[in-house]
C-alpha positions as CSV (number, residue, x, y, z in Angstrom):
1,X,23.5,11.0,9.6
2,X,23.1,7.5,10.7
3,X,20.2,5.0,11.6
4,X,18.2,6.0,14.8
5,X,17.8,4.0,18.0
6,X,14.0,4.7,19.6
7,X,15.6,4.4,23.0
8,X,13.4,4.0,26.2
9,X,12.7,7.7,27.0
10,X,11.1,7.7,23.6
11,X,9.7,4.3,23.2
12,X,10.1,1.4,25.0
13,X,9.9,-2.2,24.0
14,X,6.3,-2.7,25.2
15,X,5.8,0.4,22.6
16,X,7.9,-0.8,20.4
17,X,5.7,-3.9,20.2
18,X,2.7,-2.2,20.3
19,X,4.0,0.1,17.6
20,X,4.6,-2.5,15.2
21,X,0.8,-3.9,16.1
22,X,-1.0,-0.6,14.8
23,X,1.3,-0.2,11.7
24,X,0.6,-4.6,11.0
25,X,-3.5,-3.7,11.7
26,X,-3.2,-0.4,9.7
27,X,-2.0,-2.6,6.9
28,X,-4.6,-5.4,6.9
29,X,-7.4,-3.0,7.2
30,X,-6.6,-0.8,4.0
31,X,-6.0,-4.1,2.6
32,X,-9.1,-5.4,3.2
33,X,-10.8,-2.2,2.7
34,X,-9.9,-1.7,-0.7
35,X,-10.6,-5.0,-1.8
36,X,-12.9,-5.3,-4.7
37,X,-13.9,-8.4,-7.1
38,X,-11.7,-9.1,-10.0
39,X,-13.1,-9.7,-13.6
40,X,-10.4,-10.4,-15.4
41,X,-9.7,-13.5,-17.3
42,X,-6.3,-13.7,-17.8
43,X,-3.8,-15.8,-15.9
44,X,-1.5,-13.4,-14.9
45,X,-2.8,-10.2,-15.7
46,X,-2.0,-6.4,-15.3
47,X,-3.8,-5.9,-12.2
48,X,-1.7,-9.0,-10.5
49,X,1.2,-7.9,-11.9
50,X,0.8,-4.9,-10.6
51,X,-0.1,-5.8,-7.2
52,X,2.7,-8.2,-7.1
53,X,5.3,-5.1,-7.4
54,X,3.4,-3.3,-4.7
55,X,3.8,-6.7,-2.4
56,X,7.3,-6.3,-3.6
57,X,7.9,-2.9,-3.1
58,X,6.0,-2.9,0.4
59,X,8.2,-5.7,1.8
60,X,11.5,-3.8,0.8
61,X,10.1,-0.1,2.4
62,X,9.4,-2.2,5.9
63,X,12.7,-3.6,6.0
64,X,14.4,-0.4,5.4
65,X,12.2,1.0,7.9
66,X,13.1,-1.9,10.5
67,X,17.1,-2.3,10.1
68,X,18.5,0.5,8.4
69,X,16.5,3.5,9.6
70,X,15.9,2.4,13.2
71,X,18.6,0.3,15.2
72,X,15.5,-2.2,16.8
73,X,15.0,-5.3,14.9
74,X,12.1,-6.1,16.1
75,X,10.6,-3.2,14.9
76,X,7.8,-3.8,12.1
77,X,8.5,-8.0,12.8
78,X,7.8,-10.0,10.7
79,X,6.7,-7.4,7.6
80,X,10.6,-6.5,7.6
81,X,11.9,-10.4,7.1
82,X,10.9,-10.8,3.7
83,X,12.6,-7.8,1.6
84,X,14.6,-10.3,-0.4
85,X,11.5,-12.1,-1.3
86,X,10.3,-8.2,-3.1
87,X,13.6,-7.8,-4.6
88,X,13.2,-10.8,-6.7
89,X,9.1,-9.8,-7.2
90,X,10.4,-7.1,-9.2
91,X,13.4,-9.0,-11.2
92,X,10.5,-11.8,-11.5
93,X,8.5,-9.1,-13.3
94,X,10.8,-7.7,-15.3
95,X,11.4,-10.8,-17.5
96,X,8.2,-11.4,-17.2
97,X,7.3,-8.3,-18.9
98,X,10.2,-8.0,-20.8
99,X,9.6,-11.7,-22.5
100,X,5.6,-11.1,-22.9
101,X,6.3,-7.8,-24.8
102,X,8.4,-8.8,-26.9
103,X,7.1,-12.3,-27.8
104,X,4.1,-10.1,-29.0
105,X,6.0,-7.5,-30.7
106,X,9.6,-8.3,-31.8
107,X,12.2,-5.3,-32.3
108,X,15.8,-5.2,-32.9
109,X,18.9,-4.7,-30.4
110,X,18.9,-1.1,-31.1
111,X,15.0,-0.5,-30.9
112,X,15.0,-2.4,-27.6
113,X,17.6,-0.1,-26.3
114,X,16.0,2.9,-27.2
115,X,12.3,2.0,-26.3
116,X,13.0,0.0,-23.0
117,X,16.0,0.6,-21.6
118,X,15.9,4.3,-21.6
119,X,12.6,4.0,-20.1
120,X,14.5,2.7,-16.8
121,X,17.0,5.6,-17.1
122,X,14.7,8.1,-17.2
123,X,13.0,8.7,-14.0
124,X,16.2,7.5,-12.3
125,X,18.6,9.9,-13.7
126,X,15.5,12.7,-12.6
127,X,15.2,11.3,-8.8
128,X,19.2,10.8,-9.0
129,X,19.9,15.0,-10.4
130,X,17.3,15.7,-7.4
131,X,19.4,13.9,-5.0
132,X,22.5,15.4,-5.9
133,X,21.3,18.9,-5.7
134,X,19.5,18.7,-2.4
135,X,22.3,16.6,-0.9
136,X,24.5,19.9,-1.9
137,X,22.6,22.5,-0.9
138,X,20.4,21.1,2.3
139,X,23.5,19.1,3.6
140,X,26.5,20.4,2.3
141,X,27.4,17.2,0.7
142,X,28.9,16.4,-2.2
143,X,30.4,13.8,-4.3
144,X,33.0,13.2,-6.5
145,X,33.3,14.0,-10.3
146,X,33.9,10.2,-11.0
147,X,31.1,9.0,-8.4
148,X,28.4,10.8,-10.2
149,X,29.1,9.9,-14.0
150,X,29.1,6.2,-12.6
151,X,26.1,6.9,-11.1
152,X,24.4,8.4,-13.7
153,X,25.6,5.3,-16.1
154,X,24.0,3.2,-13.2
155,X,27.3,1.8,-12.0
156,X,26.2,1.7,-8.0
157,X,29.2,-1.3,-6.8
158,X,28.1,-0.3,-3.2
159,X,25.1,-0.1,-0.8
160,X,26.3,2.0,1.8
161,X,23.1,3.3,3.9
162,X,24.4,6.8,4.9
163,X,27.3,6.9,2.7
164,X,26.2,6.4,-1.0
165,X,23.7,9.2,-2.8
166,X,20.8,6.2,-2.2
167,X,21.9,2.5,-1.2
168,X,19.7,0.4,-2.4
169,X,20.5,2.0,-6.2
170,X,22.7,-1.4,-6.5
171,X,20.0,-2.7,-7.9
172,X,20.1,-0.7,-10.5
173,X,23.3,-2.1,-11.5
174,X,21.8,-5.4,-11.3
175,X,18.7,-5.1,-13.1
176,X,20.8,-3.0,-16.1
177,X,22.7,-5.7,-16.4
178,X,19.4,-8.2,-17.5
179,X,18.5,-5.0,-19.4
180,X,21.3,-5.3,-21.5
181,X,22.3,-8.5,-21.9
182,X,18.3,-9.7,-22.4
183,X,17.9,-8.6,-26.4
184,X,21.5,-9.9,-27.1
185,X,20.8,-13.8,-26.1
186,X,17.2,-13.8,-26.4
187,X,15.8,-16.5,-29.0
188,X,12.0,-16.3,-30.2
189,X,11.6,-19.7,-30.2
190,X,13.3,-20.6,-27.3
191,X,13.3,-17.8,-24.7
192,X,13.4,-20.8,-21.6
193,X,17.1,-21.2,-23.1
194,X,17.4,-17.2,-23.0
195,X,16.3,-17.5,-19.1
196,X,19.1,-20.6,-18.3
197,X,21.9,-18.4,-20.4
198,X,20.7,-15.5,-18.0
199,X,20.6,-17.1,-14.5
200,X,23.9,-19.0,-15.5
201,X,25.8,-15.7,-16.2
202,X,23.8,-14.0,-13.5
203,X,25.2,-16.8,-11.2
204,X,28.8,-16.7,-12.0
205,X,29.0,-13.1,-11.5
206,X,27.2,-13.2,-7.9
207,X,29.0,-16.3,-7.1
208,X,32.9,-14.9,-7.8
209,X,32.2,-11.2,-7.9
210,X,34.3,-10.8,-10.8
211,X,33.6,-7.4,-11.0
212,X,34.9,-6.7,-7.8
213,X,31.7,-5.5,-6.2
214,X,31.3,-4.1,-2.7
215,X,27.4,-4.9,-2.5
216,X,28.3,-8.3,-4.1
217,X,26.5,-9.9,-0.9
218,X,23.6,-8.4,-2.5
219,X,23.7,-9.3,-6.1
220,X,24.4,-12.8,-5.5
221,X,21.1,-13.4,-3.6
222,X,19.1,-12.8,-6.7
223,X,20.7,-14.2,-10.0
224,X,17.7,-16.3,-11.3
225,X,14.4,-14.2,-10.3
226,X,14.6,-12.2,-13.4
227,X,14.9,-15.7,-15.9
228,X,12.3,-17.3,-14.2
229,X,10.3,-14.4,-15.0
230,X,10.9,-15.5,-18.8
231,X,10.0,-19.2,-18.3
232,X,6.9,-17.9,-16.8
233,X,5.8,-15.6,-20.1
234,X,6.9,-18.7,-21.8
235,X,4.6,-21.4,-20.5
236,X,1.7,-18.3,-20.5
237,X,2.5,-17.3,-24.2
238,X,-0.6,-18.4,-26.3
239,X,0.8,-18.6,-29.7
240,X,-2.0,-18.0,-33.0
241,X,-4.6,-20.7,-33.9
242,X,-3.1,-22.9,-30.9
243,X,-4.4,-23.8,-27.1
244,X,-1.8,-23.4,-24.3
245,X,-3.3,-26.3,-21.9
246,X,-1.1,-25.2,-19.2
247,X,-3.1,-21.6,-19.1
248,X,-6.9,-23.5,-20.0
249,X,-6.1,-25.9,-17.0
250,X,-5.1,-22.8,-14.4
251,X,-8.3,-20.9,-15.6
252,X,-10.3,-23.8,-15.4
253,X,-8.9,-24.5,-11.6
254,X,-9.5,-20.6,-10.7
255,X,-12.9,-20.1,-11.8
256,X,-14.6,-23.6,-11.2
257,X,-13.3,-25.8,-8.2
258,X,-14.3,-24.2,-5.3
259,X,-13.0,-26.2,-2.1
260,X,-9.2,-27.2,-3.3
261,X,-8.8,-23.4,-5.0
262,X,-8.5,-22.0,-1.7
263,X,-7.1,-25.8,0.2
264,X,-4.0,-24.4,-2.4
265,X,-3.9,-21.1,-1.3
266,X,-4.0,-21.9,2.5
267,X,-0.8,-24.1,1.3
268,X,1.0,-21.3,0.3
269,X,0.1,-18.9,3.1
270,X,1.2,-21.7,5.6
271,X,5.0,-22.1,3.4
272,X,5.3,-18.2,3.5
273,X,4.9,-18.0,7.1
274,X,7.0,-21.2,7.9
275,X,9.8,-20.5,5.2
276,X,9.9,-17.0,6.0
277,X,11.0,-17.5,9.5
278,X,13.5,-20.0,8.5
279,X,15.4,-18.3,5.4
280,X,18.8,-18.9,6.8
281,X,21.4,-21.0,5.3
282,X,21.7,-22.8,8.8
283,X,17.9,-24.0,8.8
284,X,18.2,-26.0,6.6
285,X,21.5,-27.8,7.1
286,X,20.7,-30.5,3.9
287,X,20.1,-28.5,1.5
288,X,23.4,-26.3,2.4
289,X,25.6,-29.2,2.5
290,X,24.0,-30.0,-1.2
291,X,24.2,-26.6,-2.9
292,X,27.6,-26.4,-1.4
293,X,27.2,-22.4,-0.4
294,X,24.8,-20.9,2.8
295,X,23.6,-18.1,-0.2
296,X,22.2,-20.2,-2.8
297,X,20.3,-21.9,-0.4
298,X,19.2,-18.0,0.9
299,X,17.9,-17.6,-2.5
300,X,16.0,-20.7,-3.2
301,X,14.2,-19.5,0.2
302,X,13.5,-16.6,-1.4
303,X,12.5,-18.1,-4.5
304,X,9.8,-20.6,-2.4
305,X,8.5,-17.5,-0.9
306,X,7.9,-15.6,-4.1
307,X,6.3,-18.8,-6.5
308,X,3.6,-18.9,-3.2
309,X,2.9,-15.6,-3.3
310,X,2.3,-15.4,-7.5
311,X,0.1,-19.0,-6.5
312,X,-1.8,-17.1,-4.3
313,X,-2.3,-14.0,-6.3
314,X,-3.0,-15.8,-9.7
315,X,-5.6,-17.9,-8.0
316,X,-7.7,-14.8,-5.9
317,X,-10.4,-13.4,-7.4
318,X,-10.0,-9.7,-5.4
319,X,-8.1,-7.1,-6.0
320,X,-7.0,-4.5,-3.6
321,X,-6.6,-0.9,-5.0
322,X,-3.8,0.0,-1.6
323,X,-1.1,-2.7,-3.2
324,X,-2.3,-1.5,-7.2
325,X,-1.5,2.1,-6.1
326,X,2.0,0.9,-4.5
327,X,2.3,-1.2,-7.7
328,X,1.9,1.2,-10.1
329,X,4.3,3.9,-8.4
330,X,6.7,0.9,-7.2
331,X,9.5,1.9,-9.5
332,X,9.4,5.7,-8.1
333,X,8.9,4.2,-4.8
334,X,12.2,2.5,-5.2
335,X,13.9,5.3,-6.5
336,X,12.8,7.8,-3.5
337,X,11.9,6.1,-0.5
338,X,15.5,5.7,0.8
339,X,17.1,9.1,0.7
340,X,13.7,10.9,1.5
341,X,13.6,9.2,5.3
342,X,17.5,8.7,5.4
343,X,18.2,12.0,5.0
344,X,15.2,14.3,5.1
345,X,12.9,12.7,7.9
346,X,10.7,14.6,10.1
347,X,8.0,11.6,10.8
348,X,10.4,10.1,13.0
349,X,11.6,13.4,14.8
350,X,8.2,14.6,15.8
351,X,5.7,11.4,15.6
352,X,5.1,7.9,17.5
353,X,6.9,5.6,14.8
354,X,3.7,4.0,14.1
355,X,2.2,7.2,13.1
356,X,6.0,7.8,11.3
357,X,5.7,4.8,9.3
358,X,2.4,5.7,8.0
359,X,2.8,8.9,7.5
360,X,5.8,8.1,5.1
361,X,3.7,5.5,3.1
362,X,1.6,8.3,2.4
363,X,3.9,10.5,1.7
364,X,6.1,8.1,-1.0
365,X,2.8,8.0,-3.0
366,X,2.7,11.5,-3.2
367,X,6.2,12.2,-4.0
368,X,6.2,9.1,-6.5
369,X,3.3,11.0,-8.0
370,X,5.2,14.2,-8.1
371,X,8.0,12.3,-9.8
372,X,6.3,10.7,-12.5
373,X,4.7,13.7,-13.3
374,X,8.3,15.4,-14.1
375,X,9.2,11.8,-15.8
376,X,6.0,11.8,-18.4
377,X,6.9,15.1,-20.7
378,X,10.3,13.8,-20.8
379,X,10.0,10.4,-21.8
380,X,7.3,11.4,-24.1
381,X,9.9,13.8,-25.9
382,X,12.2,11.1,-26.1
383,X,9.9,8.9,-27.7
384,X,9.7,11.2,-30.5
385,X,13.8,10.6,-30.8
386,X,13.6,7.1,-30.6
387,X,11.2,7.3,-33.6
């Protein structure tokens, strides 16, 4: 199988277009719709954090939608540009998670192993079995010995879209990587020296693939996402008996001004839309010639894109249940979306692709909640290992 062009007998461009319009309004009105006041207090807490992944995870679906499953780039314009900016959402996260929880609650190497990292493993090495077997017995395809105990170790050098078991699982070798190495360089006291040990290692790996990596492209887009997600626990962390004025003065700007609260977030809507359409190397010819390489330019677009974003989320006082739902089932989301309308799709076969698109969003919550329903008895059981 291989992506699908929606050629002119099936949709033209002026559908195409008009497509794109109903899947962009279907969007902004369950956005809107399930918007509800926020009472919390925190700067950054669970319910942004977790509609942050489902912004993340959103922007990554549309682009798969747009240029790997359909052959028209203009399809699902401009929700498809910004993938890159998701990718590093969820590294962002990740420190930041990673950092917070264990700045409250310090374990050993080995604990951090068993209570974290394994937590990643397990609904991937579920959705990866599942993939395997129904890539055997509903297409007759089959991989290699070799391929699938590097797979299961997470070892994904490739993003081949119709080639690999589920491309985008490079990733996964990726964000093992800050896994493993996080526990090993991380100091207490100090984690902003953890995040530059990170995003310099990070960096020289991207920068001269030196593990020979076929999806290296990839990787070297997003080598600092995942540290500045540390720096940001870090200047949140409110230690015992002491006031973090950084956190007292961004509460104080969120709950009391009133005019210059949303003067800041119209700023960063205004550099999304302008930086997003400009994320090319070639757009920005000084800062190319000063960073020496088009990709680390790439990223710092990237970069821009996502701080905006977490400006205007910390800042808002709504929340929208449609990108919580999408954040809490992001991970699974990641893990299935790919091969499901790679390999298995009938939205696209028999419906408009505006009524395809919607009907897979559905249907990746459903699954996603299918899968983490197979993913709780076991990690529970393993829990009872780790002990």
């Amino acid at each position: 199988m291989g992506p699908i062009t929606l050629t002119n007998d099936i949709v033209t461009f002026t559908s195409l277009q008009l497509s794109t319009f109903v899947v962009i309004a279907f969007a902004i009105l369950v956005l809107f719709t399930t918007l509800k006041d926020s009472n919390h207090t925190d700067v950054f807490p669970i319910p942004v954090t977790n509609e942050l992944k489902g912004l993340g995870i959103l922007t990554v679906v549309f682009a798969h939608f747009a240029y790997m499953k359909v052959t028209n780039s203009e399809f699902l314009f401009p929700l498809s540009i910004i993938a890159g900016v998701g990718v590093d959402l969820f590294l962002f996260m990740s420190g930041f998670g990673l950092t917070v929880g264990i700045l409250k609650k310090p374990m050993k190497v080995a604990d951090f192993y068993k209570k974290r990292v394994i937590k990643i493993f397990i609904p991937f090495w579920i959705a990866l079995i599942i993939m395997f077997i129904a890539d055997a017995v509903f297409m007759d395809k089959t991989y290699s010995i070799g391929y699938m105990i590097k797979s299961m170790l997470g070892f994904f050098p490739t993003a081949d879209g119709f080639g690999d078991v589920n491309s985008p699982f490079w990733y996964i070798t990726w964000m093992i990587m800050f896994y493993l190495l996080f526990p090993l360089v991380f100091f207490k006291n100090k984690p902003w020296l953890t995040a530059i040990i990170l995003a310099v290692i990070a960096t020289i790996i991207g920068t001269f693939n030196i593990f020979d990596l076929g999806s290296n492209w990839l990787h070297r887009l997003h080598t600092v996402a995942f540290s500045l997600g540390i720096i940001a626990a870090w200047l949140v962390q409110i230690k015992d008996g002491q006031e973090n004025k950084f956190v007292s003065y961004v509460k104080n700007f969120r709950d009391n001004s009133k005019d210059m609260k949303y003067i800041v977030m119209a700023i960063m809507f205004v550099i999304v839309f302008y930086v997003s359409q400009r994320t090319g190397a070639n757009s920005w010819p000084t800062l190319k010639d000063i960073l020496g390489q088009g990709f680390f330019v790439e990223q710092v677009m990237s970069i821009v894109i996502m701080l905006a974003f977490i400006v205007i989320f910390v800042l808002k006082k709504v929340e929208s249940k449609f990108l919580t739902i999408y954040g809490v089932y992001s991970y699974e989301v990641y893990l299935i979306h790919w091969p499901l309308m790679a390999k298995y799709d009938i939205f696209f076969v028999y419906l408009p692709a505006w009524a395809a698109v919607i009907a897979w969003l559905i249907a990746f919550i459903l699954v996603s909640m299918l899968l983490q329903r197979l993913v709780t008895p076991v990690s529970k059981f393993v829990d009872k290992l780790a002990k």
